[in-house]
N, C-alpha and C positions, 0 to 999 in steps of 0.2 A: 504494500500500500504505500503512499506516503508521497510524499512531490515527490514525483516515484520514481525518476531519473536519477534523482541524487541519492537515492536508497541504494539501487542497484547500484552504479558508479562505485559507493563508496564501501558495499559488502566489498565489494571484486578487494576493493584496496585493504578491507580492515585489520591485516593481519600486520600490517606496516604500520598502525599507528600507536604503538607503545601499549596496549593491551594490558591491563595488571594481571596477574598471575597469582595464582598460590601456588606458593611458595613449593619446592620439591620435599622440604622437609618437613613442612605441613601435611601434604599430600601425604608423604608414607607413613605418617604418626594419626590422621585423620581419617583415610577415606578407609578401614573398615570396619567404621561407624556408618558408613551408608549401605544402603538397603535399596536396590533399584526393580521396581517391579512394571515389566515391560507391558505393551498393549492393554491397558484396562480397558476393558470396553464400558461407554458411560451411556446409557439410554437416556435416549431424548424422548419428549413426550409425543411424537408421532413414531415411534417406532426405531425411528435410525440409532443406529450404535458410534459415537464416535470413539476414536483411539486417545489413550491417556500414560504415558510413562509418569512412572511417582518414584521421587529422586525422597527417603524418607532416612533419618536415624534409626540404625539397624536395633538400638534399643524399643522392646516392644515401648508403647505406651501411644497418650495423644496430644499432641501436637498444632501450633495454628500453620494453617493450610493458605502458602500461595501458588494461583491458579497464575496460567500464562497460556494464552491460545496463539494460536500460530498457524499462516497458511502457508509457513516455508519448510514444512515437511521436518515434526522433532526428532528425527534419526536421523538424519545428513549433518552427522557433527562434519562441517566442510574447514578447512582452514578459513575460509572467508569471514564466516560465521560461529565462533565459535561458542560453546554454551555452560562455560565453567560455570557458569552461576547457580546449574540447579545444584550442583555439591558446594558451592560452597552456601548457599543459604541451610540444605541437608546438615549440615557438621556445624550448623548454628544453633540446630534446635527446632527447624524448620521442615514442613512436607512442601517439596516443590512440586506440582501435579503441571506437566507439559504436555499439552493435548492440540492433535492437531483439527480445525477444524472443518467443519459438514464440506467432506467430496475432496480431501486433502490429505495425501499421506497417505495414513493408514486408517480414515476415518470412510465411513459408510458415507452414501447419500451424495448430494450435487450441491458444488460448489454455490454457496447463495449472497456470495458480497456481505456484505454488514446485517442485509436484511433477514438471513436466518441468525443472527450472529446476537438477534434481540433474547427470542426465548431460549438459543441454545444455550445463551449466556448465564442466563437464569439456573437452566434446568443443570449447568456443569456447575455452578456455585453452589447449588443445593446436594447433589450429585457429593464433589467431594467434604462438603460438611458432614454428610451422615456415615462417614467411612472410618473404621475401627480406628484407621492412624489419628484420624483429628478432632480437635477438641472442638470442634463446631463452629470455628470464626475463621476466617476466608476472607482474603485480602487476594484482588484482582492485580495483577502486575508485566511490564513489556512495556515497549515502544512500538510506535508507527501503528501499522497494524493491529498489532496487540496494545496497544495503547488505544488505539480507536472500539474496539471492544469490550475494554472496559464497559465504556460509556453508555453503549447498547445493552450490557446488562445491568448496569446504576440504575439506569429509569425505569427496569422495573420493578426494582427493588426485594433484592431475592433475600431474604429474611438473614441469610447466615454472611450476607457481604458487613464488612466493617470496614474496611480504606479501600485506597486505588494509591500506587503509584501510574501515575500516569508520564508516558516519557514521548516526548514529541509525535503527540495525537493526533491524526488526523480527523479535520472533522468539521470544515466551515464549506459545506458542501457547495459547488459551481462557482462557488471563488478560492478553491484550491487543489480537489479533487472530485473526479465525479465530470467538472470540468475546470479549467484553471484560473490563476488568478484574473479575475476579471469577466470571468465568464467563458475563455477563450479554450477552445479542444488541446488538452498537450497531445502530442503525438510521443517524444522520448520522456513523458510520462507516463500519461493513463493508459496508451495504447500500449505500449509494452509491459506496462506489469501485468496487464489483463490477458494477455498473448501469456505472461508466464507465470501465469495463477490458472491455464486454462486447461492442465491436466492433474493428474495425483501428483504428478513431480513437479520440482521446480526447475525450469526451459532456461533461465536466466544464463548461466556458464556456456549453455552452449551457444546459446545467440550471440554473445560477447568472444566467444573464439570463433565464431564465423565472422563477425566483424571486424576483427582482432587482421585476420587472415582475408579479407577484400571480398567475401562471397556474399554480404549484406551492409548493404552499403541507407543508410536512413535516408540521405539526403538525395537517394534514388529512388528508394521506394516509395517512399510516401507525398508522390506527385498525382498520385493517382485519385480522381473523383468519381463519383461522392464518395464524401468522406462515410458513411452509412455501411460501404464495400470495402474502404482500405483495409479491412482486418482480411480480408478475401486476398485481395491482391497483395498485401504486402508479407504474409504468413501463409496464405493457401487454405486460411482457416476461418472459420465463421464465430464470432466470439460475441455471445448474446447480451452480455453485460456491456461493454461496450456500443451493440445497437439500443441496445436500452438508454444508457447515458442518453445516445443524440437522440433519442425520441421525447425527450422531456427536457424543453430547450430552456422552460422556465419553472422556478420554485414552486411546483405543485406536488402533492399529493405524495408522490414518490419519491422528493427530495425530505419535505418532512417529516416521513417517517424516520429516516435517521439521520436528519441533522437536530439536536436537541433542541428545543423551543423552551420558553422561558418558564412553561408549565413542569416542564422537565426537569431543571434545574432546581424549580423549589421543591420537587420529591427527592432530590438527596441531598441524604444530610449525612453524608460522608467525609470524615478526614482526607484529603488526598494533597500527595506531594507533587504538583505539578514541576515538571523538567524542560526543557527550549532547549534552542542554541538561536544566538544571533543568526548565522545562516543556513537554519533548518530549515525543508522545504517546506515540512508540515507546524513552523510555526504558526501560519492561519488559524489550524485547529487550535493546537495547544493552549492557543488565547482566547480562541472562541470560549473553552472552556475552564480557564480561568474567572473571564470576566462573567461568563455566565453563573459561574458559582458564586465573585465576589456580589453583583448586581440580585442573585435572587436566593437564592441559599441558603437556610437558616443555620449550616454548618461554616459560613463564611468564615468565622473566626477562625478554623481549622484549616486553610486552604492556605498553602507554602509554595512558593514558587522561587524555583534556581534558571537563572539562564545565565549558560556561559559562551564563547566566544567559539560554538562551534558548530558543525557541517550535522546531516542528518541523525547519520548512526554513531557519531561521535559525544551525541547529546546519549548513549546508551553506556558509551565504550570508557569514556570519561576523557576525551579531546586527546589534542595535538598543541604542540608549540607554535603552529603557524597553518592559515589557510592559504594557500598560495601564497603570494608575496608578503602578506601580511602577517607579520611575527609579533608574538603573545610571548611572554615570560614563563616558566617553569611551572608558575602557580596558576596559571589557566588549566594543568593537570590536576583532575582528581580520582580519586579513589571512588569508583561508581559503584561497588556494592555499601562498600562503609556508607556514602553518602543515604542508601536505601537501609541498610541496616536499622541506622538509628529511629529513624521513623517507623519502623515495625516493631521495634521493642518498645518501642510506647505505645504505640496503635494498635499495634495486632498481639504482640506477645504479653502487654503488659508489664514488662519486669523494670520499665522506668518512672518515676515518680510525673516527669513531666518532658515536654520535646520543646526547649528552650533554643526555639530559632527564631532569626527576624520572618517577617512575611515573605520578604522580596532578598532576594540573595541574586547580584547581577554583577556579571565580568566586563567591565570599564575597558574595550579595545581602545588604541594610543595611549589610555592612563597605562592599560596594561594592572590593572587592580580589583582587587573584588568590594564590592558598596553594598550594604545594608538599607533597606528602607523598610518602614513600618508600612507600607502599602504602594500600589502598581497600579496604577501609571504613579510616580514620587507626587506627591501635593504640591510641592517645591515646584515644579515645573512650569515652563508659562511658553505661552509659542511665539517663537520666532520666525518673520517673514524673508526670505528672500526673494524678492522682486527680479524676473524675468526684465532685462533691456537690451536692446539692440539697434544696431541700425539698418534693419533691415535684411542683413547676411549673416547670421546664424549660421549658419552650414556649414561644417567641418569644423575641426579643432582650428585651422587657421581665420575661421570666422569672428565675428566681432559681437557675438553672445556674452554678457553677461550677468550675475548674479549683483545684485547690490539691496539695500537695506533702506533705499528712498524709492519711495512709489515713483512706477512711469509716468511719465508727461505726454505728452503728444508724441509716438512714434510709429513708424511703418510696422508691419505684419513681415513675420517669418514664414516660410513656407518650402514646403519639398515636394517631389511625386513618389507615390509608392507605390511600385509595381509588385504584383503577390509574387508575381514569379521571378520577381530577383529581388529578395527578403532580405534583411540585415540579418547576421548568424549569431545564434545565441551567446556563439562562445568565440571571444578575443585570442583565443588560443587553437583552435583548428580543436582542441581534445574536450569539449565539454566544461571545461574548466571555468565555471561562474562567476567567482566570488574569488578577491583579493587577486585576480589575472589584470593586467598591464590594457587596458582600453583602446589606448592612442590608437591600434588597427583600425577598429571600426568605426573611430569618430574620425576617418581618412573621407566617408563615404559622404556623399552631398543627400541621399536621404535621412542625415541624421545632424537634428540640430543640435548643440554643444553651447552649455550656460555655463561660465565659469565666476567664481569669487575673485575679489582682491587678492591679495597675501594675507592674510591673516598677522595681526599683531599680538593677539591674546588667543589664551585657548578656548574651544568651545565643546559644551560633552552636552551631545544631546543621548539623552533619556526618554525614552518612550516612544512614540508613534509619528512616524514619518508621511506626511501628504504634498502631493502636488497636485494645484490650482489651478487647470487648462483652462482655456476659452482658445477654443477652436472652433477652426468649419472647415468641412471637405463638400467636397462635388461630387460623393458616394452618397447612397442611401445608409451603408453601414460602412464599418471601418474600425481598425484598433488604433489605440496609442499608447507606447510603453515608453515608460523611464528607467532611468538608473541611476542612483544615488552613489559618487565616487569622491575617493579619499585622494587629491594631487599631492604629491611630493617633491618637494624642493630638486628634485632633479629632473621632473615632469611626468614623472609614472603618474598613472590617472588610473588606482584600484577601488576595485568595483565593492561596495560593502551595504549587507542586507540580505534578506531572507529574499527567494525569487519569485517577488510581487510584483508592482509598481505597471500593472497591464489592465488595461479597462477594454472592451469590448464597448461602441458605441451604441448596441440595441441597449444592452445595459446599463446606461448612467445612469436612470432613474432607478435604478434595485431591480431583481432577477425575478420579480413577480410578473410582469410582463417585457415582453418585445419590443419597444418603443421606436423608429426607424426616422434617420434622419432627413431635414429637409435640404436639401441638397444648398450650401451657399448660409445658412443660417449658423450664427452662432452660438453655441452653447457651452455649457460647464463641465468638463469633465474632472473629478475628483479624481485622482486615482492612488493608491494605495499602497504605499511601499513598504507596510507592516512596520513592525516594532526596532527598533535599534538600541544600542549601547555603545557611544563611541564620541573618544574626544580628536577635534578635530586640532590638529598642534597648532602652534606658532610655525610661521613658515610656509605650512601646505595650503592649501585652496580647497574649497568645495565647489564640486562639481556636477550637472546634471543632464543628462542626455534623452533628448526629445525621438521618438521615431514611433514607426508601425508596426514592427514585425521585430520576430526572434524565432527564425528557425534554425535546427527543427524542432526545438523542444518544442513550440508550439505553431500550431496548423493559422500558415497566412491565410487571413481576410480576404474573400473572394472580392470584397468589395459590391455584389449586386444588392443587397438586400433581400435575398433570398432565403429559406430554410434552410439550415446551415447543414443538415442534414443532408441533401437529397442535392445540394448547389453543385450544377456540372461547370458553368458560366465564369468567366475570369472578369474583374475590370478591372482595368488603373485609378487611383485616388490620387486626386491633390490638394493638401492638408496646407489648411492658411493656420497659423498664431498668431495670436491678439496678445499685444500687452502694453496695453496704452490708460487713459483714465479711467474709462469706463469698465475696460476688461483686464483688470492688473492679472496676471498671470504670476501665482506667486509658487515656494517651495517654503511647508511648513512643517520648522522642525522642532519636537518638546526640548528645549532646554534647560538645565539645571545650570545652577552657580555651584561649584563645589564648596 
């Protein structure tokens, strides 16, 4: 699951990112206290059997019981993915129950996205409460995937549940999966995890050594329309969940079933330790259901939240020293089961008096530090505008864009043409490489406007929620436009930082309840959303923002007709005017704190 390119990407890598380990010596003084009892079969209430390994202390007795569901198959201990965790929670005192779920692995029944993922959730939380090993209290636990699961069994509230860790969830449906930020189809997201969620096994490895090796090539295949068929033509295969997504273009029915609504949120009253990273793809979710819990939740006061300076599955693995260019100190590493530890022996195990943390525990990139705050988004906070100016030529890095902090006056409009079929590439590096990668390539291209700051005399640490304030118009009935929010450095690296938002879909401006289709020429507001940040901007560097349409192939260009995005065979070209003059200041709004 999960902004589910950067999952995949970064399983492939995770063995390379400094991994904690127990220890050798621990291991041969510890593990035969565990007790591994393979395939439990769990009935669900229609019948189907799912598959359950229970990682348990070989001492008889009972135990609180954490559950962890997974649709990446719990017997491929892979290098990629490794799973020391269910022994070491086992050799804690703990039953780890790893079950995979409905039509996964080694589980009965057909794979059902999130939506069986409601009562199975239930019926496997009740399931392993009533099991000789455990003492009756059950704590949901995992990332991404397993993190989004959680949630679908919190709301229904299964009697024996008592926490969640929850670690970078997905879960703010059609603006981040389902479909992408902004409403826009990923293709090296949704389409590929669904392609390798689409049998018992997971396809992942081998579709990446076909790629690896030139025999699948994305930026070939997926030229193909409608997009309804590309699972057809780019796999050879028919993937239901996927025509399902494009058949419900807007928030009905079949999105609210699992995306949690604010009815949801006041039925649990769950401790949970909420986990991020600054450039997780599925920070969308993760904050969905923060703020959903602080906003309606009578367990609010229990709700804890860590985000640190890092990529999807490193918000699981406990990070790295550096995202691409971008370098973090030593103590951006943590110890990710300690970290979970502690909050289950107060929550779930009981054996501590009290779980004396701040609310908000956040990793300060350029401070390079970790901050405390009694609450998220900080109170402190207050926003700051950077005003959009130019004269005229914005385009390219050598254009005359800039960022400044006095409202515009009377100025010309910027503008570019966007052709679908020659798209700006998501990644500045030819390798997918998002976040903290060197920009200056593709801010070469004259479809892509470029707003730069002064120098900077003082520093600036924005905290919280990143927006840009468009007033545009194009001469399409629809059309996207994405940002990117980048860090310049005194030697002109222009690195890219933030979670992969900052994309709006123009049926969308108005919210994903309806279609809303432009008047060709008319101008209007587009918001768009560059999620949450932590980052101080130095003395010396510059802030930077880049205006355009497209980002393939993560995600699928803009036909431009105003058509059913589903079923669209039809190509146009778009030319996109920007406004930032009195009436329509185009601005970049960022929460800032004073340290």
């Amino acid at each position: 699951m999960m902004n589910i390119l950067l999952t995949q990407l970064i399983f492939i890598a995770a063995l390379g990112l400094g991994l904690p380990q127990i220890g050798a010596a621990e291991t041969e003084q510890e593990l035969h206290k565990i007790k591994v009892l393979f395939n439990q079969r769990v009935p669900m209430r229609d019948g189907v059997e799912l598959s359950a390994d229970v990682f348990k202390p070989r001492q008889a007795g009972r135990y609180p019981t954490l559950l962890m569901r997974t649709p990446y198959n719990k017997g491929a201990r892979r290098g990629d993915l490794p799973w020391e965790f269910t022994t070491y929670f086992a050799q804690r005192g703990y039953v780890f129950v790893f079950q995979d779920v409905r039509g996964r692995g080694d589980s009965d029944g057909e794979f059902g996205y999130m939506f069986a993922d409601i009562q199975d959730g239930y019926d496997s939380v009740e399931w392993a409460a009533s099991q000789p090993w455990s003492n009756g209290k059950v704590c949901m636990w995992g990332v991404s995937y397993h993190g989004a699961v959680q949630w679908q069994a919190a709301k229904t509230r299964p009697p024996s549940l008592v926490c969640l860790v929850s670690t970078a969830a997905a879960g703010d449906y059609m603006d981040e999966v389902g479909y992408g930020a902004g409403g826009i189809p990923t293709l090296r997201g949704d389409l590929f995890w669904l392609h390798n969620v689409s049998g018992r096994v997971w396809r992942e490895v081998l579709l990446f050594d076909l790629m690896a090796k030139g025999h699948f090539n994305p930026e070939e295949e997926f030229w193909h329309r409608p997009l309804m068929t590309l699972d057809e033509a780019a796999f050879g295969t028919k993937l239901k969940i996927w025509r399902d997504y494009l058949s419900h273009p807007t928030m009905d029915d079949y999105w609210k079933e699992i995306k949690l609504q604010p009815e949801d949120f006041r039925n649990i009253e769950l401790p949970v330790l909420h986990i991020t990273g600054w450039f997780d793809g599925d920070q969308p979710g993760a904050m969905h259901y923060w703020r959903g819990m602080q906003k309606h939740s009578k367990a609010r006061d229990q709700q804890f939240l860590v985000i640190g300076p890092w990529l999807h599955v490193q918000t699981f693995f406990g990070g790295a020293e550096s995202v691409g260019e971008l370098q973090f100190g030593p103590e951006s590493v943590i110890d990710p089961w300690a970290l979970r530890l502690e909050f289950l022996d107060h929550y779930l195990k009981g054996t501590t008096n009290s779980y004396d943390h701040p609310k908000a525990r956040l990793y300060i990139t350029g401070a390079n530090e970790w901050r405390e705050y009694d609450e998220y988004p900080p109170r402190q906070a207050n926003s700051l505008r950077f005003y959009l100016h130019s004269g005229g030529n914005a385009n390219t890095l050598s254009g005359d864009g800039r960022l400044r902090l006095d409202k515009p006056g009377t100025q010309p409009t910027d503008g570019y043409t966007f052709d679908p079929k020659n798209p700006v590439p998501s990644s500045a590096d030819g390798k997918m490489g998002l976040f903290g990668v060197d920009h200056r390539p593709v801010e070469a291209r004259e479809d892509v406007l470029v707003y730069t700051s002064e120098v900077l005399d003082k520093p600036i640490d924005v905290v919280g929620n990143v927006l840009l304030e468009l007033y545009a118009a194009s001469d399409a009935r629809d059309t996207d436009f994405f940002t990117k929010l980048l860090d310049v450095y005194p030697d002109g690296r222009a690195l890219r930082l933030g979670a992969p938002g900052g994309a709006l879909r123009a049926r969308y401006r108005n919210g994903f309840d309806k279609e809303r289709l432009l008047t060709p020429g008319k101008v209007e507001k587009f918001t768009i959303d560059l999620e949450e940040l932590g980052h101080r901007f130095l003395p010396g560097h510059r802030i930077r923002i880049e205006v355009t349409s497209s980002s393939f192939p993560y995600y699928a260009p803009n036909q431009n007709t105003g058509n059913p995005v589903a079923t669209d065979i039809h190509w146009n070209t778009a030319h996109q005017t920007i406004y930032h003059n009195m009436e329509y200041p185009s601005a970049l709004v960022l929460s800032v704190v004073e340290k």
